[in-house]
C-alpha positions, 0 to 999 in steps of 0.5 A: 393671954393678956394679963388681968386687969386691976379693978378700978379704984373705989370712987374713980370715974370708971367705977361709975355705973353706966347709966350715970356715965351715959347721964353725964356724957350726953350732956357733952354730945358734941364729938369735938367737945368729947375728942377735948374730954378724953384729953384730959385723963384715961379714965375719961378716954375708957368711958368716951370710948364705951359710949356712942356720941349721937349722930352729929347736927349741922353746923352753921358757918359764919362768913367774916366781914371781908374776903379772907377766907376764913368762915367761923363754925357755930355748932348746934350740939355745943351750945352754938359756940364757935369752934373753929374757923374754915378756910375756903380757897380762892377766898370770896366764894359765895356758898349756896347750899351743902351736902351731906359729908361735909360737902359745900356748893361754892360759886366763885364771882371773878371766874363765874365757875362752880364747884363742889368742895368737901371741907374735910379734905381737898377733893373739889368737884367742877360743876357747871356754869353753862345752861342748854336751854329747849327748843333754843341752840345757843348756850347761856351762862348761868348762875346756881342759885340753890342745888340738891343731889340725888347721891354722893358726889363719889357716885359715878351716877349722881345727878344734881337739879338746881335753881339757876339764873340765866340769860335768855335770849329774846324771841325773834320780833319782841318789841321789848328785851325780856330781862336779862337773867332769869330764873329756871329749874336745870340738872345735870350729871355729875361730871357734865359741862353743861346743864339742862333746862328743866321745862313745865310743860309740853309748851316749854314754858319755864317755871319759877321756883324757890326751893329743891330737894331730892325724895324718893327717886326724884327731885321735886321743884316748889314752884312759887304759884300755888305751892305745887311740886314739879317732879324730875325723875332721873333714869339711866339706860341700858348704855349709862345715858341719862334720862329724865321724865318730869310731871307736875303735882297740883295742889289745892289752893288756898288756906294756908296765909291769909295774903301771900305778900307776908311770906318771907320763904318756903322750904321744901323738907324730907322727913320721915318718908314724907314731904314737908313744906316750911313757911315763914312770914310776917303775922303782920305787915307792919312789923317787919323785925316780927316773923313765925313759922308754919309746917304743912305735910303733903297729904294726897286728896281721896279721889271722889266719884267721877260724877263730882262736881269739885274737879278733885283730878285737877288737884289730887294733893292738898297741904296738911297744917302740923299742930306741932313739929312732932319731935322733930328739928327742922334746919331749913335752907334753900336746897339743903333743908334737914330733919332730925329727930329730938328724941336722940338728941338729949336735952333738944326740943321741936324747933325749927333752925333757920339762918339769914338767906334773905338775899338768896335770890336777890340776883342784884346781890348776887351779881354784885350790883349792890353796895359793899357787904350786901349780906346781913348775916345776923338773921340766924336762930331758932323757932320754938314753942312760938318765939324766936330764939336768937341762940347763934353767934351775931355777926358782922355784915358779909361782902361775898356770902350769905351764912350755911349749913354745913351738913355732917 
């Protein structure tokens, strides 16, 4: 029988009751601040060990100015400070999104490969840099432009869907090249060489798209003309083979910006079950250093009688504007675009945090076309209660990558 414990000494920190320790302790809910707090005596290490830290927020990585590897990590729970610098090897790749468990997608320009890397150990994923297109027999390089997954990488069934830029080959007798690279929907089993293009419709027509996110069994592409929703469903069979079954959800048009040339970007955002679609732009076109933010819910459209002369069938989904983000943290980002819930975050209000991917799909960046540091980087914040709050570290112009979230 363990021996008895002495009680502790009037006015030590343990002799404090627990909703004055869980007072001060939720005002450090950051695990690397706390892992620095229960350094300092035992008595801290007890009342650590008592009470539970919430459930870590994104932290944005910061890519340095020049090809050395390191990448800085601002954390949102410790008051976006800088905690300490990442090394990703070969240094200079250029990262497109993340996945829950810390996992990042990384695209190396030298070697024109891709991989999956998990920054809290060594264990890489290859993924695919070659496209199978439909109804063609060649094989065609590809960029990823921004990916999602249907589960963790360690499942033998995961599937990714992406935003990928490939080469096409023009169609026999076209008087003029179509562009070189061009943009598509694709997905692809986790351990496939390849990756398949995802068509639109029965004319194999490619859509263009902006953003992906996985919900409810599939993956649902934003497409860039009207804002509806292409579904990809994958499924495996009797013998492990996969398959996929697509459709299209049609949205009705109109009545969410007075004049699309405004929006900056769109994200497509999970939250709470349901579908959210973010929206930033420009109030005005005449000052391009001002921008805000709107949030649309998915609603489905009551489908009237047959006899109705609005053909409802053709649109059976309309976007939802949200007065307010409804105690919600919205982290936006192409492919990786995260929900939280305020009420578990002491301290935190509605916001919506966004970082500077306003070269996300500038393939003359991307394919390094441009000029030296082609990535600003300095565009990262949070929007709340109307206004913009510039609350992360400014950092210098990057030469091979736009700033992240790495996801916890």
């Amino acid at each position: 029988m363990a021996a008895p414990q002495p009680p502790p000494t009037p006015g030590s920190l343990v002799s404090l009751p627990d909703e004055l320790l869980h007072s001060v302790v939720n005002h450090i809910p950051c695990k690397a601040d706390r892992a620095r707090m229960s350094a300092v005596c035992k008595a801290w290490r007890e009342v650590l060990a008592r009470l539970k830290a919430p459930a870590p927020l994104p932290w944005l990585l910061l890519p340095t100015p020049f090809l050395d590897g390191s990448t800085r990590v601002a954390c949102t729970l410790s008051g976006f400070r800088v905690h300490h610098y990442l090394t990703i090897n070969p240094p200079g790749a250029r990262c497109f999104g993340s996945h829950d468990g810390a996992w990042l997608f990384l695209h190396h320009i030298k070697n024109r490969s891709h991989v999956l890397l998990n920054v809290r150990n060594p264990r890489v994923r290859d993924l695919p840099a070659e496209l199978r297109r439909w109804s063609d027999p060649n094989v065609h390089h590809m960029v990823i432009l921004a990916a999602a997954l249907s589960s963790s990488p360690d499942d033998p069934n995961c599937v990714a869907a992406a935003i990928v830029a490939a080469s096409r080959d023009p169609p026999p007798g076209a008087m003029a090249p179509l562009p070189q690279m061009q943009r598509c929907a694709a997905f692809w089993r986790m351990g496939w060489p390849r990756a398949i293009e995802i068509p639109l419709d029965a004319n194999q027509t490619a859509p263009q798209v902006e953003d992906v996110v996985y919900l409810d069994g599939s993956f649902r592409f934003l497409l860039t003309d009207g804002d509806h929703i292409l579904m990809c469903t994958p499924t495996m069979d009797q013998l492990g083979n996969l398959m996929t079954e697509w459709g299209l959800l049609r949205f009705h048009p109109g009545g969410r910006i007075n004049n699309d040339q405004y929006i900056r970007a769109r994200y497509l955002v999970k939250s709470r079950g349901e579908l959210l679609l973010v929206m930033r732009f420009k109030p005005q076109p005449n000052l391009p250093w001002k921008f805000a933010f709107m949030v649309f819910l998915a609603s489905e459209r009551k489908m009237p009688d047959a006899e109705a002369d609005f053909p409802v069938s053709q649109y059976p989904w309309f976007w939802s504007e949200l007065d307010t983000q409804g105690g919600r943290m919205l982290f936006v980002g192409y492919g990786c675009s995260r929900s939280y819930e305020v009420d578990q975050y002491p301290g935190f209000k509605d916001g919506i945090y966004f970082l500077d991917d306003g070269k996300f799909y500038d393939e003359a960046v991307i394919f390094g076309k441009d000029n030296v540091r082609p990535y600003p980087c300095s565009d990262n914040g949070k929007w709340s209660d109307g206004q913009v709050q510039r609350c992360f570290p400014r950092p210098d112009p990057s030469d091979y990558s736009a700033p992240a979230w790495l996801l916890p």
